[in-house]
FIKELO-669988 format. One record per atom (N, C-alpha, C, O): residue number from 1; atom name; x negated, y, z negated. Coordinates in steps of 0.1 Angstrom, whole numbers. Example, Ala and Ser with C-alpha at 12.3 -4.5 7.8 and 13.67 -1.06 7.14 Angstrom:
% FIKELO-669988
+-----+-------+-------+-------+-------+
| num | atome |  east | north |    up |
+-----+-------+-------+-------+-------+
|   1 |     N |  -132 |   -57 |   -78 |
|   1 |    CA |  -123 |   -45 |   -78 |
|   1 |     C |  -132 |   -33 |   -78 |
|   1 |     O |  -142 |   -33 |   -85 |
|   2 |     N |  -128 |   -22 |   -71 |
|   2 |    CA |  -137 |   -11 |   -71 |
|   2 |     C |  -129 |     0 |   -79 |
|   2 |     O |  -134 |    11 |   -80 |
+-----+-------+-------+-------+-------+
This chain:
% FIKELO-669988
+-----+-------+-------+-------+-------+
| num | atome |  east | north |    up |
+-----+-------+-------+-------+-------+
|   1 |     N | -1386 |  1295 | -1830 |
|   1 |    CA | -1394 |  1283 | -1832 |
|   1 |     C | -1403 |  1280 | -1820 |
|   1 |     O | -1397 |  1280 | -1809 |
|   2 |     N | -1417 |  1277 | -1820 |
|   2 |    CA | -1425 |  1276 | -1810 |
|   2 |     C | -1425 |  1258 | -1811 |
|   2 |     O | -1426 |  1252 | -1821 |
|   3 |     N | -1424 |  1253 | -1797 |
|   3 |    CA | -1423 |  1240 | -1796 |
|   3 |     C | -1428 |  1233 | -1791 |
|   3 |     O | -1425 |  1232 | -1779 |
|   4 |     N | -1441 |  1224 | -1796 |
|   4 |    CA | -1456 |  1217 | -1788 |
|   4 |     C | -1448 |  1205 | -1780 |
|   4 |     O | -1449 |  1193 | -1785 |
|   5 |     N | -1440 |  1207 | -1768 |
|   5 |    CA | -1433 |  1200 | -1763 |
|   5 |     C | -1447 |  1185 | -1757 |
|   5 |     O | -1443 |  1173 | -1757 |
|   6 |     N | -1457 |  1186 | -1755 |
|   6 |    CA | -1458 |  1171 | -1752 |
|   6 |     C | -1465 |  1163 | -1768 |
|   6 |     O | -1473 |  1153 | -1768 |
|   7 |     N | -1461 |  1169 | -1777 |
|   7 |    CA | -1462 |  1162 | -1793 |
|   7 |     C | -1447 |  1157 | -1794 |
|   7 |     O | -1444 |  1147 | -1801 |
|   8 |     N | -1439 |  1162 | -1789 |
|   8 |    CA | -1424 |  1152 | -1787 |
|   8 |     C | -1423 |  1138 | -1788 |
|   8 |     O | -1429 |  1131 | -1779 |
|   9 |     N | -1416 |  1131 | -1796 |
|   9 |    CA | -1418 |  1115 | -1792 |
|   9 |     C | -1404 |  1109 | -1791 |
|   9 |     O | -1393 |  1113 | -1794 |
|  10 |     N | -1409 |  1099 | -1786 |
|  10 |    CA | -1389 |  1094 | -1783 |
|  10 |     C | -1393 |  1082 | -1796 |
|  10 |     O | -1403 |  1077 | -1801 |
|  11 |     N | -1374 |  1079 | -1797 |
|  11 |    CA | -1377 |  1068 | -1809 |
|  11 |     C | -1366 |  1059 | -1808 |
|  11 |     O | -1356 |  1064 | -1810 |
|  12 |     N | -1366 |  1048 | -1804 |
|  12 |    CA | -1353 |  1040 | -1799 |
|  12 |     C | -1347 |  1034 | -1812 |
|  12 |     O | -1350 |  1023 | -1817 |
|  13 |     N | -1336 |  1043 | -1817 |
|  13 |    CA | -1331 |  1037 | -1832 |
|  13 |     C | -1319 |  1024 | -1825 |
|  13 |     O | -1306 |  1025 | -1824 |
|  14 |     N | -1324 |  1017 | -1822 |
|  14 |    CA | -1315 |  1002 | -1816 |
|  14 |     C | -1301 |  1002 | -1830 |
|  14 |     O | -1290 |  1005 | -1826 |
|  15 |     N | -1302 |   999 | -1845 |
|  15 |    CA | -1291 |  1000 | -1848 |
|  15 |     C | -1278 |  1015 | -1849 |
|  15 |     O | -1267 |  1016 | -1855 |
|  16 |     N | -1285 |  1023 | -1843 |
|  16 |    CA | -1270 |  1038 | -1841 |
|  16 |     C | -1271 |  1033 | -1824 |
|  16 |     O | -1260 |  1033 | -1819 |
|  17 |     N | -1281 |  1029 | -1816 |
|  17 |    CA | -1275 |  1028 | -1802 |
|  17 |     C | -1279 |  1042 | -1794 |
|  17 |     O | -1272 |  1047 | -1785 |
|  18 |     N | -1289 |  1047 | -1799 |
|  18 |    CA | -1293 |  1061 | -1795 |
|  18 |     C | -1311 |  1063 | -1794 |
|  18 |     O | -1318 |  1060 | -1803 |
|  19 |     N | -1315 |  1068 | -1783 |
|  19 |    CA | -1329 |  1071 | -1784 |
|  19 |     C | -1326 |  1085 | -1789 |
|  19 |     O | -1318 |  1093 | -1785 |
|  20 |     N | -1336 |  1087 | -1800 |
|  20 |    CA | -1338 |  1102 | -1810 |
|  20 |     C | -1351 |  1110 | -1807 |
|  20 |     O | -1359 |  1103 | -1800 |
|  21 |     N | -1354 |  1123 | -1809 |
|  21 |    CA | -1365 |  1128 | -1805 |
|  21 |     C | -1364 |  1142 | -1817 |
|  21 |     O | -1357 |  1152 | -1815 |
|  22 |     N | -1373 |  1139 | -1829 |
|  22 |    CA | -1373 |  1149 | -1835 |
|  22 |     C | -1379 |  1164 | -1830 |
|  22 |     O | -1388 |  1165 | -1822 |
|  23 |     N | -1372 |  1171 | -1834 |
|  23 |    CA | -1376 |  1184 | -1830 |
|  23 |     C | -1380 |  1191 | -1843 |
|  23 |     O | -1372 |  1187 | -1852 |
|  24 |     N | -1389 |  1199 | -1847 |
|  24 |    CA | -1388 |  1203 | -1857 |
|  24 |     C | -1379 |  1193 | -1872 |
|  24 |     O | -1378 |  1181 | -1876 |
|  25 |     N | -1374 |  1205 | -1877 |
|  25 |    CA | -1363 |  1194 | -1889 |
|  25 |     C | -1349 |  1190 | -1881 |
|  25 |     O | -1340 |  1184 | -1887 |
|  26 |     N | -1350 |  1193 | -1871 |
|  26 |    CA | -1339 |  1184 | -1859 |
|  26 |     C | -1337 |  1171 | -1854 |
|  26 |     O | -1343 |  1163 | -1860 |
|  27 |     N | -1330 |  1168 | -1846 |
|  27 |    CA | -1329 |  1154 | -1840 |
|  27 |     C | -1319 |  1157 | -1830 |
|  27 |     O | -1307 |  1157 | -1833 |
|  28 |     N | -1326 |  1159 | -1813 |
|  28 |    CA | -1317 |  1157 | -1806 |
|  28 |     C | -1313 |  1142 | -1799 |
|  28 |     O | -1324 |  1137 | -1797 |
|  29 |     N | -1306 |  1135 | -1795 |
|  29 |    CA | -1306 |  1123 | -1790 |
|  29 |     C | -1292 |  1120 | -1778 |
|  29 |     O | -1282 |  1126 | -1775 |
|  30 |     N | -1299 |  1104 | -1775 |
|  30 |    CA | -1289 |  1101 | -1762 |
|  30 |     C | -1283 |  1091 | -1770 |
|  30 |     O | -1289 |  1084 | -1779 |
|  31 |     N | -1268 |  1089 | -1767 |
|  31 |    CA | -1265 |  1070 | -1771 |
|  31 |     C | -1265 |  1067 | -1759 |
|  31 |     O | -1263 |  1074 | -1749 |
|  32 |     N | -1267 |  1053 | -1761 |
|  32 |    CA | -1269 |  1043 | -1751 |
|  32 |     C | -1260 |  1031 | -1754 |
|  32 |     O | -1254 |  1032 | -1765 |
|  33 |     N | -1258 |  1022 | -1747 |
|  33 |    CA | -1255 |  1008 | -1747 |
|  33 |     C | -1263 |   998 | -1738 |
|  33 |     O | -1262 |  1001 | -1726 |
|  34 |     N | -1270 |   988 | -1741 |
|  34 |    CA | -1282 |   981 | -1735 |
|  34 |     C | -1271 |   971 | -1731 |
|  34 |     O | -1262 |   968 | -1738 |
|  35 |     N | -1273 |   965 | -1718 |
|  35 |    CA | -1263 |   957 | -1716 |
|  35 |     C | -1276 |   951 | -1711 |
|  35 |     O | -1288 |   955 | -1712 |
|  36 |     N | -1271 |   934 | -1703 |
|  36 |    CA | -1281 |   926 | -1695 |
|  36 |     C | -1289 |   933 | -1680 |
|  36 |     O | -1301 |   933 | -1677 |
|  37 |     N | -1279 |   939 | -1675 |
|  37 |    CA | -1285 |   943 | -1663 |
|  37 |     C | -1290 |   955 | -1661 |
|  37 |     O | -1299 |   958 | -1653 |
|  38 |     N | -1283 |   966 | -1674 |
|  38 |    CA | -1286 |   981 | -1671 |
|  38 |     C | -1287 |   987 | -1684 |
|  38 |     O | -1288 |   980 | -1694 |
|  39 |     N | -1289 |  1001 | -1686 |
|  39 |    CA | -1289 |  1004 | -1700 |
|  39 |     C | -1274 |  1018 | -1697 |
|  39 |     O | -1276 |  1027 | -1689 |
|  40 |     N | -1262 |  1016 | -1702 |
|  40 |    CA | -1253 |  1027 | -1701 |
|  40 |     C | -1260 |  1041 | -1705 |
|  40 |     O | -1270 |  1038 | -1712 |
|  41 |     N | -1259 |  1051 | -1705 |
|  41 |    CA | -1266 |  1065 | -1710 |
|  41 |     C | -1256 |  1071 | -1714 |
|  41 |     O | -1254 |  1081 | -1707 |
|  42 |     N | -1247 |  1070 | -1724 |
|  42 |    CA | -1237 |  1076 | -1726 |
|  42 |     C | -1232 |  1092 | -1731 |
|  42 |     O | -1222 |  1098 | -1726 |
|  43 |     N | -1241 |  1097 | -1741 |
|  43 |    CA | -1240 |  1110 | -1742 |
|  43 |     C | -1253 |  1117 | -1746 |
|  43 |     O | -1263 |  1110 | -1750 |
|  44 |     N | -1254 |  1129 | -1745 |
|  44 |    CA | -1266 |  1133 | -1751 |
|  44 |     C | -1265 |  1149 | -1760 |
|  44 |     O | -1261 |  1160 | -1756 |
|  45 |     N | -1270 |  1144 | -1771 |
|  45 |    CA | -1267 |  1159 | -1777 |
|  45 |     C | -1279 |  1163 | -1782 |
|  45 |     O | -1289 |  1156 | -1784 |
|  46 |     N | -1279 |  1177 | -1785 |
|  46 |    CA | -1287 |  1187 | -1786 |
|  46 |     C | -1284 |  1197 | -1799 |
|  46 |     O | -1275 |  1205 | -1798 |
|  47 |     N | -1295 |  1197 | -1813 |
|  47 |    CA | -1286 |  1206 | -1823 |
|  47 |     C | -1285 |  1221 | -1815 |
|  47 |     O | -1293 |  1224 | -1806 |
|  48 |     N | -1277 |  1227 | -1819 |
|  48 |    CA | -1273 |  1241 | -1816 |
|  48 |     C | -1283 |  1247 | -1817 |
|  48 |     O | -1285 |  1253 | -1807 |
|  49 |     N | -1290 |  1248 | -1826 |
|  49 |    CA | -1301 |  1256 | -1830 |
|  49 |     C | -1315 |  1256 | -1821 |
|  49 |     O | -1324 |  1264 | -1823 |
|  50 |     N | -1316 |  1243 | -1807 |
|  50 |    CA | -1317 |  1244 | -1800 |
|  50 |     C | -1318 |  1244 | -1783 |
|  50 |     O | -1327 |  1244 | -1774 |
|  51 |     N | -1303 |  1245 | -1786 |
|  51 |    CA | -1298 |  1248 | -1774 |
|  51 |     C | -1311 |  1262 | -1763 |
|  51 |     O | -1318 |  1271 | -1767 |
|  52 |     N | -1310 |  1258 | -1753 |
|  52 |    CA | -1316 |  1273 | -1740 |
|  52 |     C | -1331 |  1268 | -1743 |
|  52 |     O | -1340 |  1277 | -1741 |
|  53 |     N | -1335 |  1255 | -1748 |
|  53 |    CA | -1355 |  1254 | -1747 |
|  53 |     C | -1355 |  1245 | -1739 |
|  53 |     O | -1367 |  1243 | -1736 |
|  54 |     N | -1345 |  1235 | -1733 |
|  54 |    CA | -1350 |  1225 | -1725 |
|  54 |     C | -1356 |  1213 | -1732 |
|  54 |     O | -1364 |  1205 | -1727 |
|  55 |     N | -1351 |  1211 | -1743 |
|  55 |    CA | -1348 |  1201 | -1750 |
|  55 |     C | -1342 |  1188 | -1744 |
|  55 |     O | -1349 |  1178 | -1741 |
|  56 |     N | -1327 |  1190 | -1740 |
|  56 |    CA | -1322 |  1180 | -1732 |
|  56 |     C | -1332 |  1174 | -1722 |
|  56 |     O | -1336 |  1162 | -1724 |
|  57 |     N | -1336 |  1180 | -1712 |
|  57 |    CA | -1344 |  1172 | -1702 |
|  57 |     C | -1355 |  1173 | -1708 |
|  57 |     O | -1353 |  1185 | -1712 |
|  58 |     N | -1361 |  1172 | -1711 |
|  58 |    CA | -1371 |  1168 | -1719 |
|  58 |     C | -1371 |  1152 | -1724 |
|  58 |     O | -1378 |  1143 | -1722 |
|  59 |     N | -1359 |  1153 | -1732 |
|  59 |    CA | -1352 |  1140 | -1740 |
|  59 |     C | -1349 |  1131 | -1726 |
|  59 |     O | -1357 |  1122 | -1724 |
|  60 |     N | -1342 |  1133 | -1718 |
|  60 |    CA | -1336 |  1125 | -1706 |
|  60 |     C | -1350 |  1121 | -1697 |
|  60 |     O | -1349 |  1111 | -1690 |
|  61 |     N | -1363 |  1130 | -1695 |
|  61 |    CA | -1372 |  1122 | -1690 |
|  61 |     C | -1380 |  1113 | -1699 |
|  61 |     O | -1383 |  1102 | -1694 |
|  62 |     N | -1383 |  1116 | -1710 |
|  62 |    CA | -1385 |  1104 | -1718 |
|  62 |     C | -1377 |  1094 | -1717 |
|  62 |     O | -1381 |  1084 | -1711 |
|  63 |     N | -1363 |  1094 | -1723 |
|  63 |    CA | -1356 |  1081 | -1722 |
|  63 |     C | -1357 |  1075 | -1707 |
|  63 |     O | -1357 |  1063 | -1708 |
|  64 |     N | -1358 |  1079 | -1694 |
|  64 |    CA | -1359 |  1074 | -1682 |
|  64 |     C | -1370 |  1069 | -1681 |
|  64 |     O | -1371 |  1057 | -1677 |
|  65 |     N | -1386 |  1077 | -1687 |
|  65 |    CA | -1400 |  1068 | -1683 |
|  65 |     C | -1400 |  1056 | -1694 |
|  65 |     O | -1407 |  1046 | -1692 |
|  66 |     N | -1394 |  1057 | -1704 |
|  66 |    CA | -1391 |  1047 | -1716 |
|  66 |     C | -1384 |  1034 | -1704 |
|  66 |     O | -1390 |  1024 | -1699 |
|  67 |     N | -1369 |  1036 | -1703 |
|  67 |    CA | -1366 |  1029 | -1693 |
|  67 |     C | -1374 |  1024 | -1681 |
|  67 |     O | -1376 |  1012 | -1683 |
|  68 |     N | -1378 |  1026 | -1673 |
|  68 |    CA | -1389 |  1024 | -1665 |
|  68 |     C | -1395 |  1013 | -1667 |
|  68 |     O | -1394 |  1002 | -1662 |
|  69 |     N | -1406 |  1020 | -1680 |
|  69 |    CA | -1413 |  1012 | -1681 |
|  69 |     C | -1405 |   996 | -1686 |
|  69 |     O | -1406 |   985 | -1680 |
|  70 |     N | -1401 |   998 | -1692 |
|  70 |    CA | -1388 |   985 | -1697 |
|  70 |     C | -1386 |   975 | -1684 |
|  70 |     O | -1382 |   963 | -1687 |
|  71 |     N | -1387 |   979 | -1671 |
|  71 |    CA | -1382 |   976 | -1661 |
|  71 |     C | -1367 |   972 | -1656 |
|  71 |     O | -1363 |   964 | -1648 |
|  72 |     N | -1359 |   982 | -1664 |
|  72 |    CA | -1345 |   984 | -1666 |
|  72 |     C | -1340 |   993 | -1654 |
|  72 |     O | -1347 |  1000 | -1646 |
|  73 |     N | -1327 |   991 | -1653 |
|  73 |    CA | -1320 |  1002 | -1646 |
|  73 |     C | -1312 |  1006 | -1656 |
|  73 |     O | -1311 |  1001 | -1667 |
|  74 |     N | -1305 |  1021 | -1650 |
|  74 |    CA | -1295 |  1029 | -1661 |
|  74 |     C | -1282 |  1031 | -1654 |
|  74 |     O | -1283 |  1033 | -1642 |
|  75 |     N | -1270 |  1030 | -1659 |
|  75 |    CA | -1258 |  1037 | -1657 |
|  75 |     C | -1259 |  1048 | -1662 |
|  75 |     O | -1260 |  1050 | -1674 |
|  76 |     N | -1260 |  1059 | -1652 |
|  76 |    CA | -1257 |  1077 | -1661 |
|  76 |     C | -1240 |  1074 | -1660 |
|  76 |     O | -1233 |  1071 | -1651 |
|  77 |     N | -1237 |  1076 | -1670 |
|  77 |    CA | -1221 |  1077 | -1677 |
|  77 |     C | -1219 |  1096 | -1677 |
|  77 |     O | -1212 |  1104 | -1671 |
|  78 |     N | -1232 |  1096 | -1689 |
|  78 |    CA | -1232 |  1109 | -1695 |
|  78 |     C | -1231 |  1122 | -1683 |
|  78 |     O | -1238 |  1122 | -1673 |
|  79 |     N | -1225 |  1130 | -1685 |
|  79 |    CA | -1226 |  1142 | -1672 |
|  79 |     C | -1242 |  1147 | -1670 |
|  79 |     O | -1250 |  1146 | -1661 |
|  80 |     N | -1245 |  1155 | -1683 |
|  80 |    CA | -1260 |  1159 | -1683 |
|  80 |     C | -1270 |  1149 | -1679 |
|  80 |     O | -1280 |  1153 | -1673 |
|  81 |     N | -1269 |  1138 | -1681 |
|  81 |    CA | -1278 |  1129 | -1674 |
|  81 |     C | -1276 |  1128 | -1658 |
|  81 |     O | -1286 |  1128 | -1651 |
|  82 |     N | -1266 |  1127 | -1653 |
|  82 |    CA | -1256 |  1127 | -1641 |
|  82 |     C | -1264 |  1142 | -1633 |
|  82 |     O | -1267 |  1141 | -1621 |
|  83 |     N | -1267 |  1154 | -1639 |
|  83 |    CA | -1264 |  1166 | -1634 |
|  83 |     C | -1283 |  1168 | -1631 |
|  83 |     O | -1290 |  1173 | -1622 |
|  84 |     N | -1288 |  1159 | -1646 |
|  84 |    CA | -1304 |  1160 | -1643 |
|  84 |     C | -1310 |  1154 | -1636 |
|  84 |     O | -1321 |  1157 | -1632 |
|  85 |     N | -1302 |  1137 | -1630 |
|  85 |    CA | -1310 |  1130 | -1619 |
|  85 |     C | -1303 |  1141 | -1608 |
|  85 |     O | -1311 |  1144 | -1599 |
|  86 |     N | -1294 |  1145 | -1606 |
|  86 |    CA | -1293 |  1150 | -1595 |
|  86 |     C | -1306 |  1164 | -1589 |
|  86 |     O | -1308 |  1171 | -1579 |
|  87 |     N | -1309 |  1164 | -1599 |
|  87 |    CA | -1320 |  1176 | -1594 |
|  87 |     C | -1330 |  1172 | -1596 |
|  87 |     O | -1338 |  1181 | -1596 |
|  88 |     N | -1335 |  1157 | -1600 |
|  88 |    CA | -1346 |  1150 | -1597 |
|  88 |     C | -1344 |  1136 | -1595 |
|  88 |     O | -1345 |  1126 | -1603 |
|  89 |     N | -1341 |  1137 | -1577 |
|  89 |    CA | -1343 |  1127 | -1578 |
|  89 |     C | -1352 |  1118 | -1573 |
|  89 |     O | -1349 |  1110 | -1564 |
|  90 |     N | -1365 |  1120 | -1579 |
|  90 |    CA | -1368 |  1113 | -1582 |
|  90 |     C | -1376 |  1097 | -1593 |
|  90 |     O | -1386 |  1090 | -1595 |
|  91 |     N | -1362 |  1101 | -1598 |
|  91 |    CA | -1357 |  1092 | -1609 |
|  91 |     C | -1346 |  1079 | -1602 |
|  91 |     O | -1344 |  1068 | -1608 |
|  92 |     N | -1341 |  1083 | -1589 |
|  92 |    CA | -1328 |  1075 | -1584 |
|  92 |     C | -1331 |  1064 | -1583 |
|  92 |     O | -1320 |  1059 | -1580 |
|  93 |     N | -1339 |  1056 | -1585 |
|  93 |    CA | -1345 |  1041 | -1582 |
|  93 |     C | -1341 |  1033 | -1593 |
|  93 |     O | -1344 |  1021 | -1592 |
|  94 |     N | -1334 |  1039 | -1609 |
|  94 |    CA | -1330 |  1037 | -1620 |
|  94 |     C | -1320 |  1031 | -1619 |
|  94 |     O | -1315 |  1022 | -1625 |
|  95 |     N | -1316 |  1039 | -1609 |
|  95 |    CA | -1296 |  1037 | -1610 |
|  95 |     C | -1292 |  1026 | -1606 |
|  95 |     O | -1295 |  1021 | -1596 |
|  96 |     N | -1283 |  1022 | -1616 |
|  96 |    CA | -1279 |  1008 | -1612 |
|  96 |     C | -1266 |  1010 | -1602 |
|  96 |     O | -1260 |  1001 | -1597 |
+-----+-------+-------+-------+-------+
């Protein structure tokens, strides 16, 4: 599958508690919990089918420039979110 990664869009489904990002006939996504001060990032999945394209960070800088712009901070809970600010960070200014 060839993937026009900046036609990607994020979609904040507020009732599952998850930002989604269709892929093709896919949906990979993060759950979250919005609290007052921060947004928790709790997990983030990726269908199998494709896994190895860089989907995940893809999804995780969207939900962060989404965040951002919100003027929110984040709790990374999730490891993959944990492992992707770690190799950019310049994202650290999020973290609550």
């Amino acid at each position: 599958m060839s993937i026009d990664y900046n036609a990607l869009t994020l979609n904040d489904n507020i009732n599952e508690h998850r930002f989604e990002m269709p892929v093709g006939e896919h949906i990979a996504f993060l759950e979250y919990r919005d609290k007052p001060e921060y947004i928790a990032l709790i997990h983030t999945e990726v269908p199998e089918a494709l896994e190895g394209q860089g989907i995940a960070a893809i999804l995780v800088e969207k939900v962060l420039t989404f965040i951002r712009e919100k003027g929110k901070k984040i709790l990374p809970l999730c490891t993959y979110v944990q492992h992707y600010l770690s190799k950019h960070p310049e994202w650290n200014d999020l973290v609550h």
